[in-house]
N, C-alpha and C positions, 0 to 999 in steps of 0.2 A: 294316685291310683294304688290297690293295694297290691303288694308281694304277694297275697294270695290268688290275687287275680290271674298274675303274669305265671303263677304256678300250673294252674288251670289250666289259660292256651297252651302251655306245655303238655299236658296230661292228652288235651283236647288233639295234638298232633299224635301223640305215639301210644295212646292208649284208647283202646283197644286196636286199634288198625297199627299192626305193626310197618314201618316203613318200610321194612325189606323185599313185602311182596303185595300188592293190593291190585285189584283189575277193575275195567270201569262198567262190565257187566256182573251181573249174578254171578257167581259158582256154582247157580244149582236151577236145575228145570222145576215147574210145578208139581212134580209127580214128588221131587224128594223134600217136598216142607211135610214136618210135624209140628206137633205140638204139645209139649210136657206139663203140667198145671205144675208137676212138682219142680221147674225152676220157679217159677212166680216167689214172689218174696225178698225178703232183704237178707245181703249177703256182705261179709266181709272179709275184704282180700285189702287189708291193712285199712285203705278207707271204706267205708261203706259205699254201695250199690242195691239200687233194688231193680226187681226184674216186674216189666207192671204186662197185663194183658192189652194191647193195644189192638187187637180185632183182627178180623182176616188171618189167623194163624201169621201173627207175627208181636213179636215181643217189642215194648219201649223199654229201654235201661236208661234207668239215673245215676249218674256219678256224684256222689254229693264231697264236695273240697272244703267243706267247711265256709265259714262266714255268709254261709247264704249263696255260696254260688253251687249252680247245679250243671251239668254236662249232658245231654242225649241223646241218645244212638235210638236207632232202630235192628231188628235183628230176625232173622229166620233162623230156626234150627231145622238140620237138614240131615237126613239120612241117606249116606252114599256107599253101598257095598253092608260094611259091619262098624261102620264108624258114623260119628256124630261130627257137624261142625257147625259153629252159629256165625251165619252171614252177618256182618254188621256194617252197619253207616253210620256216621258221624250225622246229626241234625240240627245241633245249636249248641248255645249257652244260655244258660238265665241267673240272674240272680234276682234271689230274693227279699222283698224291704218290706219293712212293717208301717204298721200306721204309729199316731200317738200314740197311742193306746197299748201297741203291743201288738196288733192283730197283724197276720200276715197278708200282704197283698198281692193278686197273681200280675205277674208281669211280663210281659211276651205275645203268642200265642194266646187266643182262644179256646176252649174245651179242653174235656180230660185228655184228650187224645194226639192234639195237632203240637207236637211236642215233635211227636215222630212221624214227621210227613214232609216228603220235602216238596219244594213248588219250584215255578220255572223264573219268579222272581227271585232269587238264591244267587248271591253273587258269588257264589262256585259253579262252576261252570259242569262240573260233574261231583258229586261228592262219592268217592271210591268206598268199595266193595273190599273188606278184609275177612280175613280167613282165620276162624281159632278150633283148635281138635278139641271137641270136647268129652274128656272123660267120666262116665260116672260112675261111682262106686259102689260098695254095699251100703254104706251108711249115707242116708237119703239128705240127710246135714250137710251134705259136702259134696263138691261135683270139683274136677280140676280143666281148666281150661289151657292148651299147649300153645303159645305163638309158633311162626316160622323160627325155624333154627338161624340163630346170624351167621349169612353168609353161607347158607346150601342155596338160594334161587342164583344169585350170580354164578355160583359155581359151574354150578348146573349147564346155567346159557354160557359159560365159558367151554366147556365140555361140549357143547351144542345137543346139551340132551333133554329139552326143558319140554318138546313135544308139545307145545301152546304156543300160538300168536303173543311177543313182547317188544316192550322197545325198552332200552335203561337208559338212564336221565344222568346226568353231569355227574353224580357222584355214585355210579356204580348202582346204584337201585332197581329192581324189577316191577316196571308198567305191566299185566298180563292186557292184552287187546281181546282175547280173542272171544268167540260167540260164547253163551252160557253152556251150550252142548257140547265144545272144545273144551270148555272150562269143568266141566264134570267130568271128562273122559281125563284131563289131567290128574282130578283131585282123587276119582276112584283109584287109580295107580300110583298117588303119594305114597313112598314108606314114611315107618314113625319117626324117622332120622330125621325126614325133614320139617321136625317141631322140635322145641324144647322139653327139658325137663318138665316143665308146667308149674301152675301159679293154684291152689287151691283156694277155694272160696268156701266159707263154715257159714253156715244160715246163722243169723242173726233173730234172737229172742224179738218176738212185737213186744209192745207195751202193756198187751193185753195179758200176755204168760206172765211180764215182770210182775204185773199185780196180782196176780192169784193169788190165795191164802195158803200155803203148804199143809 
């Protein structure tokens, strides 16, 4: 089995859904999905990502780890109050193999789209809901995404100020339980504190720009 694989599950637990807080509903009612054209595209935040149109105002993202293995999440961006934040789920893994020849061959999933879909045959029992701030800036190249701050959700329900349905798990973690409309009344009254510094992501040249003739 490759190191790079065992790399991936890795990835595939803490990235993007940070461990510290994830809930097993939305974060957000229908009234707060949008939808940007300008995340679509590829983006890199050390490994590359791309962000694809998967229908219904909601985003597929690729993780790509190299050697042919890819990651997929599905995601909503949502507008709540004056802030941005993309709902995302974990959806699978794939890797990809080639034929004799070279040629690549799809493996997994059927159609462009069922990448990010999940079903009731899914041996997870629920695949959770994480939460990233997203900021965007002047330069349309670049948007920066905030996880949870380590260790403000616990804090918080130790304080007993967390104001949402939660239960935390053996090691100190925050489950959010509660309905998506408890789940947005919390998220509208987040401060910035309770993210990080953040991770920027700089769009990535197609192959199309590389070959242009200057």
């Amino acid at each position: 089995m490759h190191i790079q694989f065992w790399s991936l599950v890795a990835l595939l637990v803490v990235f993007p859904l940070s461990g510290n807080g994830q809930s097993i509903q939305p974060f957000y009612t229908p009234k707060d999905v949008v939808f940007k054209q300008e995340l679509l595209g590829k983006w890199d935040l050390g490994i590359p990502l791309e962000f694809r149109d998967a229908g219904n105002d909601t985003y597929g993202i690729d993780l790509f780890g190299g050697e042919g293995f890819v990651l997929h999440y599905r995601a909503h961006l949502i507008r709540i109050g004056k802030n941005y934040f993309l709902d995302v789920q974990t959806t699978g893994m794939e890797e990809t193999v080639t034929d004799k020849e070279g040629a690549k061959l799809q493996m997994g999933k059927d159609g462009p789209n069922e990448h990010y879909t999940l079903d009731k045959g899914d041996i997870f029992l629920n695949r959770h809901h994480g939460l990233i701030l997203i900021e965007f800036t002047k330069n349309s190249d670049e948007f920066i995404g905030h996880l949870w701050e380590d260790g403000w959700l616990p804090q918080m329900a130790e304080k007993n100020k967390m104001h949402c349905p939660y239960v935390k798990d053996e090691m100190g973690r925050i489950l959010l339980t509660g309905s998506s409309s408890q789940l947005r009344a919390f998220v509208e009254k987040l401060p910035l504190s309770a993210f990080d510094a953040g991770h920027t992501l700089t769009r990535m040249e197609t192959e199309e720009e590389t070959n242009v003739a200057p």
